[in-house]
C-alpha positions in Angstrom: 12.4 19.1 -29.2 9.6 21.8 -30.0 7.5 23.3 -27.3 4.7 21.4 -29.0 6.3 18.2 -29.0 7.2 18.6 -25.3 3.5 19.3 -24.4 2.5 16.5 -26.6 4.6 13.9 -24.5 3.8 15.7 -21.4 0.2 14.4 -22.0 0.7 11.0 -21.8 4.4 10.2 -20.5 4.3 10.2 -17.0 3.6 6.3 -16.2 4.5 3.9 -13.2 7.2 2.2 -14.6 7.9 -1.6 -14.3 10.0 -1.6 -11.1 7.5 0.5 -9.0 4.5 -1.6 -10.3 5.1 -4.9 -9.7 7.2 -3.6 -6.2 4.4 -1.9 -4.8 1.2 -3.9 -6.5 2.4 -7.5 -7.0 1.6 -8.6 -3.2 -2.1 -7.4 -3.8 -3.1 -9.3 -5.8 -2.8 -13.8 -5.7 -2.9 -14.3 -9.2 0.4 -12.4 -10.4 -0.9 -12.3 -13.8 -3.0 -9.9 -12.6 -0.1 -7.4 -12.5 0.6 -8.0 -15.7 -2.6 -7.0 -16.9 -2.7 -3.9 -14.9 1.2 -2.7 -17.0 -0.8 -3.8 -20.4 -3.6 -1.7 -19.4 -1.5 1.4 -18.2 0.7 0.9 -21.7 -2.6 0.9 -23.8 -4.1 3.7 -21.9 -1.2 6.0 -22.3 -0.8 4.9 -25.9 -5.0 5.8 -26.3 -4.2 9.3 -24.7 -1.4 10.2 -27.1 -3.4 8.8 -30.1 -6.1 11.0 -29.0 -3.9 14.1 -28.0 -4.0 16.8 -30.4 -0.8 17.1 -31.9 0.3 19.5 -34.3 3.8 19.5 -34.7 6.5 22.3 -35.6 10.1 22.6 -36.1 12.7 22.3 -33.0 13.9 25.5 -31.4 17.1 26.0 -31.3 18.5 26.1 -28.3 21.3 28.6 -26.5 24.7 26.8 -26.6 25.5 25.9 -22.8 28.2 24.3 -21.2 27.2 24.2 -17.4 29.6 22.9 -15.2 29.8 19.4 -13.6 29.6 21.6 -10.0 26.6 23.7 -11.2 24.7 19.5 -13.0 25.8 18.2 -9.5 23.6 21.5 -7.7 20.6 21.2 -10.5 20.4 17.6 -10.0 20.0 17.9 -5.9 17.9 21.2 -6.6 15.4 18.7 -8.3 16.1 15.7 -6.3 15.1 17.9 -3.0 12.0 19.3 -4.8 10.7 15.8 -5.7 11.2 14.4 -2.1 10.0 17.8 -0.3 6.3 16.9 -2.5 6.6 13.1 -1.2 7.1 14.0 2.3 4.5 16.7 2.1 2.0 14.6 0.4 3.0 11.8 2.9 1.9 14.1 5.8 -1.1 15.0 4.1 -2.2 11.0 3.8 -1.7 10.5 7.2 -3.4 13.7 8.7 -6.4 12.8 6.6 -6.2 9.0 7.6 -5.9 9.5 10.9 -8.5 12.6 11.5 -10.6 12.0 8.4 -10.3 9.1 6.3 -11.1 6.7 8.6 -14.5 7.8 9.1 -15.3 6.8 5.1 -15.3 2.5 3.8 -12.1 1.1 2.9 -12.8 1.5 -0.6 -13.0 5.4 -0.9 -9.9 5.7 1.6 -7.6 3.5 -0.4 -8.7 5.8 -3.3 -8.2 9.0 -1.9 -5.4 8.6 -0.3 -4.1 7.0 -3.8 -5.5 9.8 -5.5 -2.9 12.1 -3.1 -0.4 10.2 -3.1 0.2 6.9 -5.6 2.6 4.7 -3.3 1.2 5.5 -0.1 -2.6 4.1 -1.7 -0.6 1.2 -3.3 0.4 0.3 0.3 -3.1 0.3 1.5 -4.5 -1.7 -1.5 -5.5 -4.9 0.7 -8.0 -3.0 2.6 -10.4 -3.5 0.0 -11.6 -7.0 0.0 -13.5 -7.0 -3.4 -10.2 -8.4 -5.8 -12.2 -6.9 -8.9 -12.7 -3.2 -7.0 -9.0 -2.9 -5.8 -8.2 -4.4 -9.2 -10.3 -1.1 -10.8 -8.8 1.3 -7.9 -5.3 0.3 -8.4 -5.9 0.9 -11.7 -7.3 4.4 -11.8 -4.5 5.6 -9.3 -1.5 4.5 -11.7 -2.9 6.3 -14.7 -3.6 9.4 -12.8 -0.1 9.4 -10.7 -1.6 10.9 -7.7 -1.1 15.1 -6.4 1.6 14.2 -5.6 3.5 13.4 -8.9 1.1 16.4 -10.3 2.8 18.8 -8.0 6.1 17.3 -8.9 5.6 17.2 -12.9 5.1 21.2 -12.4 7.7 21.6 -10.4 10.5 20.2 -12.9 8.3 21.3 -16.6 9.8 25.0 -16.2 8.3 27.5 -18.5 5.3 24.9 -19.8 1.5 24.6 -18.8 0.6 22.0 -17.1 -2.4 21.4 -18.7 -1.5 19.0 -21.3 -0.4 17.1 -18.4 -3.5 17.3 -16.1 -5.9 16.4 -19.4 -3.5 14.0 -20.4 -3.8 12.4 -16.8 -7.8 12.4 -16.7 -8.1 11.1 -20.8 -5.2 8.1 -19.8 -7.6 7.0 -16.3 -10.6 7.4 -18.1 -9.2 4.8 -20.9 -7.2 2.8 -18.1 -10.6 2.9 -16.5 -12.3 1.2 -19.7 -9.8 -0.6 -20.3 -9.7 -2.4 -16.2 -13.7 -2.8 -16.5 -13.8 -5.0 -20.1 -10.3 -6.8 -18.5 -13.0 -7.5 -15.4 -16.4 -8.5 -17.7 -14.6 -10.8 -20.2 -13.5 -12.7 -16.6 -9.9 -12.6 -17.2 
């Protein structure tokens, strides 16, 4: 895998995936085909975003010959593990702090979308405090193509050596289409 290649995928492959979708979103919504259409639309936005990624591709690097240790897999593997939850719990705090001190000042509508804008499964949770079934439909939406913070700060964390900015345009192009994409899903009345 070039350092190209990596960046290219970088732009567009960080999704919700099936499990987390229809776990976390499927009791928002009454019609469940309504999930549905929200996986369709994240698949089509992310596959927009890396047709519209620039792309120029190169030959593989070849990489130093290592034979790490199951010991030294088993410490990389909690190294990453720990990083990923220490963002979640962080994030988590933030949500709460905010909700509790700020948020709740604002209409349900802009807190459900900040705080999924933070953090993706903590504004999934909160996705029945807006009434309108069309705007939580187009919230939900914009908060799984953009991941949240959270998954931002934990994308850097693991990336090593690469910018992250094929990721955070990446992020903004796929919520921008999923956001196109949510509001013609809406207007032809499906």
């Amino acid at each position: 895998l070039s350092e190209a290649d990596a960046k290219h995928l970088l732009s567009f492959c960080s999704n919700a995936g099936p499990a987390f979708l229809f776990g976390m979103t499927a009791a928002m919504f009454p019609d469940k085909r309504t999930v549905w259409a929200l996986w369709a639309i994240q698949l089509l936005s992310a596959a927009l975003t890396a047709i519209t990624s620039r792309h120029s591709p190169e030959h593989p690097a070849a990489l130093p010959a290592a034979d790490p240790s199951l010991s030294e897999l088993l410490f990389r593997t909690i190294r990453v593990m720990a990083t990923i939850c220490g963002w979640i719990l962080l994030f988590q705090m933030v949500s709460t702090f905010l909700e509790k001190w700020i948020l709740f000042l604002l209409p349900p509508e802009v807190r459900v979308l900040v705080t999924g804008l933070l953090e993706l499964s903590s504004g999934c949770v909160c996705l029945n405090l807006v009434e309108s079934i069309p705007l939580r439909f187009l919230i939900c939406s914009i908060c799984l193509s953009f991941g949240g913070l959270c998954v931002t700060m934990q994308t850097i964390s693991v990336i090593g050596s690469l910018s992250a900015l094929p990721y955070l345009t990446g992020k903004l192009r796929q919520t921008f289409f999923s956001l196109l994409l949510s509001a013609l899903y809406l207007q032809l009345g499906w």
